[in-house]
C-alpha positions in Angstrom: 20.8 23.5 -41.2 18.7 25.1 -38.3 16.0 22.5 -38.8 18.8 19.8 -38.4 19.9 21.2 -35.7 16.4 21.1 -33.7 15.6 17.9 -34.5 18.7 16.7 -33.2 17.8 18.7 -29.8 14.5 17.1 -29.6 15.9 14.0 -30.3 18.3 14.5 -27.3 15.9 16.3 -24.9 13.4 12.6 -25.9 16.1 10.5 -24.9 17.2 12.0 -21.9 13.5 11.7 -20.6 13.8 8.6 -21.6 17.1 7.7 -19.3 15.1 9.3 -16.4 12.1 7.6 -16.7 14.2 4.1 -16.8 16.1 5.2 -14.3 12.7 5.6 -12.2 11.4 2.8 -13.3 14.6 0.9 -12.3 14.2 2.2 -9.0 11.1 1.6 -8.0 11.2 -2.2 -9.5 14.1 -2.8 -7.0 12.9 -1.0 -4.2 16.4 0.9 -3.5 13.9 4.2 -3.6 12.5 2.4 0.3 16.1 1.7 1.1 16.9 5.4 0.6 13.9 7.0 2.8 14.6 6.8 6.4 10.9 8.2 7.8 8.9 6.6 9.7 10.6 4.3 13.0 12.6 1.4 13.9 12.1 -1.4 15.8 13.9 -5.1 16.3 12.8 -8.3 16.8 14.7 -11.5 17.3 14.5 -15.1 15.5 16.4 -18.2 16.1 16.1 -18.9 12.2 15.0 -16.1 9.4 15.3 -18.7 6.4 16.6 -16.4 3.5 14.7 -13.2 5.4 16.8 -9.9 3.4 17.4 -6.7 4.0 14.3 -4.4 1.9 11.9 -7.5 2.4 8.3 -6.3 2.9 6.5 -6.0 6.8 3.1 -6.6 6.7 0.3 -6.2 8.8 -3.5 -7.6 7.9 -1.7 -8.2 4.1 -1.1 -4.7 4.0 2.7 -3.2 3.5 3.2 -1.0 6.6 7.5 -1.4 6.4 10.6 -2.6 5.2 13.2 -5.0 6.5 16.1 -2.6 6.7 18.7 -5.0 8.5 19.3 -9.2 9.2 22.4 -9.1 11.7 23.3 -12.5 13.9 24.0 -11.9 17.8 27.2 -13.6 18.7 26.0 -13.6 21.8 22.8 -15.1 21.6 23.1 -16.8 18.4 19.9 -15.1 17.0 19.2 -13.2 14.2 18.4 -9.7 14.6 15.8 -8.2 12.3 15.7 -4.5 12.2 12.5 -3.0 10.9 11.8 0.4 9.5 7.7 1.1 9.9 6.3 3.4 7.6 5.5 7.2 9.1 1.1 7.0 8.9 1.7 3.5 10.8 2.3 4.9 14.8 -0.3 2.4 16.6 1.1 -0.8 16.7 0.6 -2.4 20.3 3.7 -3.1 22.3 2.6 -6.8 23.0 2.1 -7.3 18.6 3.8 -10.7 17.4 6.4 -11.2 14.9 6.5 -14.1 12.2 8.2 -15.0 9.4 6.4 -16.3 6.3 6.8 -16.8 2.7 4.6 -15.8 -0.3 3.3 -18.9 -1.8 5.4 -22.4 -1.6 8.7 -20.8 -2.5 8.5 -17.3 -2.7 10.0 -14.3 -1.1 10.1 -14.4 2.8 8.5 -11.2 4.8 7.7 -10.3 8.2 4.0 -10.2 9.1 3.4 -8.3 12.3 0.1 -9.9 14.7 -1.3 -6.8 16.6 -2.0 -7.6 20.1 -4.6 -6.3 22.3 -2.2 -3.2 24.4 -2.8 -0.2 25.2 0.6 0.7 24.9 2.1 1.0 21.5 5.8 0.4 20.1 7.6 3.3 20.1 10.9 4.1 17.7 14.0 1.4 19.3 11.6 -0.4 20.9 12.0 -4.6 20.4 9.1 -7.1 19.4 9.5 -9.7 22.3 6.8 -12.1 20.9 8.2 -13.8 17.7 7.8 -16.8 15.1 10.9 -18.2 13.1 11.0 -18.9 9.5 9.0 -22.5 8.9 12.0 -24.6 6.8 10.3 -26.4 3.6 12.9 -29.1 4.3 12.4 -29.5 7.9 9.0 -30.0 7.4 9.0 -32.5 5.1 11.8 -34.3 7.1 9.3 -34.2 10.0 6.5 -35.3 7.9 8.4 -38.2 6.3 9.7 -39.0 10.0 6.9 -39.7 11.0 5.1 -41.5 8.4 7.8 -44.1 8.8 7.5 -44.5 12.0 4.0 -44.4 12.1 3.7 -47.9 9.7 
């Protein structure tokens, strides 16, 4: 009966780990574990068109994660999108004059932020706003465009 009893607590102790290591696991595949650390600094940048730009969308500077896309908001007063960006804490020298675009990962993958560094002295500081941006390029609208003028080019 004792030796019953211990393998049914091993059992339990294995599958518990097991629960915690999925739960991990989980965590980390859906990125929730970025959402939930608030380090680092925030800035904004505005775009007339993000595409399908998310909240917890990668930043990247030189191909290299250095944030997360924590907010997409739309100004009713500008009628722009408002991207709020948390950068990573070791990331503290990005220059104040740094552009802003919008790109997607291969033909139709996910859409990220890539930040440009400009040439400043002066470096972006937590609130600050990226003045220099790019909009989301629109798979559709270039095609209409390139289709557009193909026909009127015959």
């Amino acid at each position: 009966m004792g030796k019953q009893r211990g393998i049914e607590i091993l059992v339990g102790l294995f599958m518990a780990t097991g629960f915690v290591a999925l739960f991990f696991l989980a965590m980390q595949v859906s990125n929730l574990s970025a959402a939930v650390n608030s380090e680092g600094y925030r800035l904004t940048a505005r775009f007339s068109n993000v595409g399908s730009l998310k909240a917890r969308s990668p930043v990247s500077m030189a191909g290299v994660r250095v944030g997360r896309v924590e907010d997409v908001s739309f100004d009713k007063e500008t009628y722009e999108a408002v991207v709020t960006i948390r950068i990573d804490p070791g990331v503290d020298t990005i220059p104040d004059d740094t552009f802003a675009n919008v790109f997607t990962a291969g033909l139709l993958g996910e859409q990220y932020v890539s930040l440009e560094p400009g040439g400043s002295p002066e470096y972006l500081r937590d609130g600050d706003e990226i003045a220099h941006t790019q909009s989301a390029l629109i798979l559709e609208q270039m095609i209409g465009q390139f289709l557009f003028s193909k026909a009127g080019g015959e």
